[in-house]
N, C-alpha and C positions, 0 to 999 in steps of 0.2 A: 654570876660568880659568887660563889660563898667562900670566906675564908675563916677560919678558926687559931687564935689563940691560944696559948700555951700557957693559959689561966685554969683555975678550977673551974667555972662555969661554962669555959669555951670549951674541954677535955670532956665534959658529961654532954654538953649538944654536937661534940664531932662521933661519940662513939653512941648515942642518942639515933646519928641522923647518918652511919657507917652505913654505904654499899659496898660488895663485897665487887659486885661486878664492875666497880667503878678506880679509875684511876685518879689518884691524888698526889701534889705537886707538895715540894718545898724548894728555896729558892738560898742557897748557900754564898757566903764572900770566900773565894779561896786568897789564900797568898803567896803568889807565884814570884821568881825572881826579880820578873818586868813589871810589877806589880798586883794589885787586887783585881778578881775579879770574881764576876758575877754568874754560877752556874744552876743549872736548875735540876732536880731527882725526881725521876717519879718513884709512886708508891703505891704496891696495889695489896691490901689488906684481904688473900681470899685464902687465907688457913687457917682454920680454927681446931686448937687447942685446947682438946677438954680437960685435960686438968691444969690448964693453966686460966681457961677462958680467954675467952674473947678473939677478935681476930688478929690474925701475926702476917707479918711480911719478913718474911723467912726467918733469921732470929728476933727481930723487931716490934712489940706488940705497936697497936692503934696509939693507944697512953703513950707509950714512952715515944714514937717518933715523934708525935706532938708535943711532949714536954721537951726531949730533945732537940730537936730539929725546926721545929712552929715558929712561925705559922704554917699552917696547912691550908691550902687550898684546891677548889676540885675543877679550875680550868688553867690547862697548860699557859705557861708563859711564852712568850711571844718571840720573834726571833732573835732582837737584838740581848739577849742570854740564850748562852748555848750549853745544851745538855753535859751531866759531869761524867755520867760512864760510857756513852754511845753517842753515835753521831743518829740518830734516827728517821730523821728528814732528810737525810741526802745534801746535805748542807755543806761545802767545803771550808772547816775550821782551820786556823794555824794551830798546830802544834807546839808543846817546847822545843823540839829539832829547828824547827823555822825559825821560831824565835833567836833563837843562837845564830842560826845562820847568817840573820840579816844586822845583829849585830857585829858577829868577827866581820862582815865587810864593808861595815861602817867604820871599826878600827882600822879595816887596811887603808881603807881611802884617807882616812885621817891623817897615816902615817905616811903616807908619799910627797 
């Protein structure tokens, strides 16, 4: 596993050591009602932009998810973080519908 910083020296050895064929991880805190948590994005850098340079992940160049987003890393994170826009493993996540749900019936039982 190699993971890359959101440094100047770590930005020239991620875009230095960039495959295009290759998918790349960042690992996000959201802040949801019930708390933080922990979600992971991939990112797959295979568009390149001649007059922009370099390669983009759809509006997103290489540099800026890295200085944004970084660290980057190029082996998926593991199961106990679950993915931020798809379920892709077939995995069954709770939702914020569930989450709600299990609390209005923790209020009713309260209130009996």
């Amino acid at each position: 596993m190699t993971e890359w910083e959101p440094t100047r020296r770590g930005v020239k050895a991620f875009l230095a050591q960039l495959d295009p064929e290759k998918t790349y991880y960042t690992i996000h805190t959201e802040y949801q009602p019930w708390g933080q948590e922990r979600t992971w994005r991939p990112w797959r850098f295979d568009q390149k932009k001649p007059p922009l340079g370099g390669y983009w992940c759809g509006a997103v160049s290489a540099e800026g998810a890295l200085r944004r987003f970084g660290p980057i890393s190029d082996e998926r994170p593991g199961k106990h973080i679950r993915p931020m826009f798809a379920c892709d493993d077939d995995g069954l996540y709770a939702t914020p519908e569930d989450v709600l749900k299990v609390l209005a019936s923790r209020r009713a039982k309260a209130h009996r």
